[in-house]
C-alpha positions in Angstrom: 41.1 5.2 -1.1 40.6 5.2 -4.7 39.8 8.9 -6.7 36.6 8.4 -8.2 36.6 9.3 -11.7 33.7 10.2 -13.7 33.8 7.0 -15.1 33.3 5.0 -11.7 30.9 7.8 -10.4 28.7 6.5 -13.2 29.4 2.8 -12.4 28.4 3.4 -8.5 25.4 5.3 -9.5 24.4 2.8 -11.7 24.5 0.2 -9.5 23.2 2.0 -6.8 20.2 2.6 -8.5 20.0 -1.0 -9.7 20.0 -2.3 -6.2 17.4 0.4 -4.9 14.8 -0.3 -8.3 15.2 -4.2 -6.8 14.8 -3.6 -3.1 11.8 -1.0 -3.6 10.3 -3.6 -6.2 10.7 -6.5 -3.5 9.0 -4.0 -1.2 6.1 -3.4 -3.5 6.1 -7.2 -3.9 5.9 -8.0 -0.3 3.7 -5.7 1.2 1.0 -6.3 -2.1 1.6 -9.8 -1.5 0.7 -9.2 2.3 -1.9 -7.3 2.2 -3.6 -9.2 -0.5 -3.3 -12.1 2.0 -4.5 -10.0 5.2 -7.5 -8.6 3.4 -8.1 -12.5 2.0 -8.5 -13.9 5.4 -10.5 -10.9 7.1 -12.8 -11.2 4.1 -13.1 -14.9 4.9 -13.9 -13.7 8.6 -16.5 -11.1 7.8 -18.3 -13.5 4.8 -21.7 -13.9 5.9 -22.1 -12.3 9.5 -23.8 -9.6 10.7 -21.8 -6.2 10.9 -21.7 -5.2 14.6 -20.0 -2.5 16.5 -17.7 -4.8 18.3 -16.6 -6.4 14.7 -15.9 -3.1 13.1 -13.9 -2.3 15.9 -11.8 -5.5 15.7 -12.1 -5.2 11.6 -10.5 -1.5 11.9 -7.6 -2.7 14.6 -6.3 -5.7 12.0 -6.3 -3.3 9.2 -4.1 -1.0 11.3 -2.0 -3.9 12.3 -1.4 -4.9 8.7 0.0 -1.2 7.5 2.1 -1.2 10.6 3.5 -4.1 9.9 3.9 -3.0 6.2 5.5 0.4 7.6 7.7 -1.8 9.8 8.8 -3.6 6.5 9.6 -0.3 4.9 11.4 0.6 7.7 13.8 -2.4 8.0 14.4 -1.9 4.1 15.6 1.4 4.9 17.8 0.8 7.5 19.1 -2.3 5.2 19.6 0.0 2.5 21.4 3.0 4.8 23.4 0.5 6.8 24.3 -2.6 5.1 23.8 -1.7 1.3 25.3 2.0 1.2 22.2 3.3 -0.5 22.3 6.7 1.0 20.3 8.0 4.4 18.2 10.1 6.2 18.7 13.5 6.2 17.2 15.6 9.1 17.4 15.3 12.8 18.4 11.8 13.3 20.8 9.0 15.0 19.9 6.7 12.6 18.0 4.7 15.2 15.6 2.2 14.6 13.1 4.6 15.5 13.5 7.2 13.1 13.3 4.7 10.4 9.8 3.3 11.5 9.1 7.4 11.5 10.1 8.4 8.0 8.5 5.1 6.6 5.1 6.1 8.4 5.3 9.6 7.0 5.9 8.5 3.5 3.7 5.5 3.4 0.9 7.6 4.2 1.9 10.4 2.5 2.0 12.6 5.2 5.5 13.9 4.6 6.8 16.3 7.4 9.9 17.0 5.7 11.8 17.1 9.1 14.0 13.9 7.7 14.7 13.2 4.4 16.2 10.6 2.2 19.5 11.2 0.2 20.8 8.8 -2.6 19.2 6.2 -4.1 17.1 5.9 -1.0 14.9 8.3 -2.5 13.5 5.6 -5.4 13.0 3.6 -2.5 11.2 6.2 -0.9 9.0 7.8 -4.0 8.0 3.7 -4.6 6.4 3.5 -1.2 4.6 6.3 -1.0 2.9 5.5 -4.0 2.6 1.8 -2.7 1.0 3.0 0.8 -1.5 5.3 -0.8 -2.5 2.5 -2.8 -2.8 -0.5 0.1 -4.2 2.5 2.3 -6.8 2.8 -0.4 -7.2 -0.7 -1.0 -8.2 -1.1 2.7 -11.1 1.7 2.6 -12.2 -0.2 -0.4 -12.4 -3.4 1.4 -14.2 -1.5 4.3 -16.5 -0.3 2.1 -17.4 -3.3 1.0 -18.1 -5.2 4.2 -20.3 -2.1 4.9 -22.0 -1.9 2.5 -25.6 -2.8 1.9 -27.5 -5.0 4.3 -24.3 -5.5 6.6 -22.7 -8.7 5.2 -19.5 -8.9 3.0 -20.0 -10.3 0.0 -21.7 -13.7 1.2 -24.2 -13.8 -1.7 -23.3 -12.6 -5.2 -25.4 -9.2 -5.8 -27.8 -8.5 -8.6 -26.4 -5.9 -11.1 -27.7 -2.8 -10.0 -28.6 -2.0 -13.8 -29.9 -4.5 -16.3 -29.7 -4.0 -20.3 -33.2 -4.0 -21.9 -33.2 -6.5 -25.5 -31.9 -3.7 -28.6 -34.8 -2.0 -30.0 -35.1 -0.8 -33.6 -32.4 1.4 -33.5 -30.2 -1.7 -32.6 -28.7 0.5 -28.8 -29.0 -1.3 -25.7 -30.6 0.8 -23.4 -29.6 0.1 -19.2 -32.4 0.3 -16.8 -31.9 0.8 -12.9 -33.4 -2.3 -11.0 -35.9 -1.1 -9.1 -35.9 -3.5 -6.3 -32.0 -2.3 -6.0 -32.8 1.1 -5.5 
C-alpha cells in the first residue's frame, strides 16, 4: 500500500469531490427531469375534470409514488457512491444494506434528518444536494396540488382572468391596479 502524502491526500480529495459534485448534479438532473415529467402528465390527467374525492386520492398516491421513486434514486446513488465509487458511507447503526440506504435518503430528501446514520466523505455533498433537491420537488408537488385545487375544481383547463387589472395612467402618469370584482 502506498503512504499517502499530503500531496496525494489532496489529489484523492480532489477527485473525490469532483466525482460526488457530478453524481449529486446527475441526481439533481434526474429527479428534476422526472418530476417535471410526472407532474406534466398528471396535469394532462386532471386538465379539465371535475375534482372528486376518489381523484384526489389517486392524485395524492402518484405524487407519493414519484418521491419514492426519487428517494429510491437517491438511494441507489448512495450505495453507488459507498460501494463502487469509494465516496465515503454511512455512519450510524448500519450493514450497509439496501435498506438503510432507502432510509437515509428518505430522511434527508424530506429533511427529516434523524441523525441515527450519517454520511462521511464526499458523500455528504451528495447528501447536502438532496436535501435541498427534495425540499424543493416536495414543494413543487404542493404547488401543483394547489393548483388543481384551486378555484372551481379544475386544473388549469381555461386560462384565468388576472385577478387585478391596471387602470389607463392618470395625470400623475402611475398605473394604478384594481381588484376584479367578478374575481373576488
Amino acid at each position: 500500500m502506498e503512504a499517502l502524502t499530503p500531496v496525494t491526500f489532496v489529489h484523492s480529495l480532489d477527485a473525490q469531490l469532483g466525482v460526488a459534485v457530478a453524481l449529486a448534479l446527475a441526481m439533481l438532473a434526474t429527479t428534476t427531469a422526472l418530476h417535471y415529467q410526472a407532474l406534466h402528465l398528471l396535469a394532462h390527467a386532471a386538465s379539465g375534470k371535475r375534482v372528486s374525492q376518489r381523484r384526489i386520492v389517486a392524485l395524492l398516491f402518484a405524487l407519493v409514488a414519484v418521491h419514492l421513486i426519487e428517494v429510491a434514486l437517491y438511494a441507489g446513488a448512495y450505495a453507488i457512491g459507498a460501494n463502487a465509487l469509494g465516496l465515503g458511507a454511512l455512519r450510524g447503526q448500519t450493514d450497509r444494506a439496501p435498506l438503510d440506504f432507502f432510509y437515509f435518503a428518505a430522511e434527508t430528501y424530506s429533511t427529516l434528518g434523524y441523525g441515527d446514520l450519517v454520511p462521511v466523505g464526499a458523500l455528504r455533498l451528495v447528501a447536502s444536494v438532496e436535501a435541498l433537491n427534495g425540499l424543493l420537488l416536495l414543494s413543487w408537488s404542493g404547488a401543483f396540488l394547489f393548483g388543481v385545487l384551486d378555484g372551481d375544481g379544475r386544473y388549469l383547463s381555461t386560462p384565468r382572468q388576472p385577478r387585478y387589472r391596471r387602470s389607463p395612467s392618470d395625470a400623475t402618469g402611475v398605473n394604478r391596479l384594481h381588484i376584479n370584482e367578478e374575481q373576488s
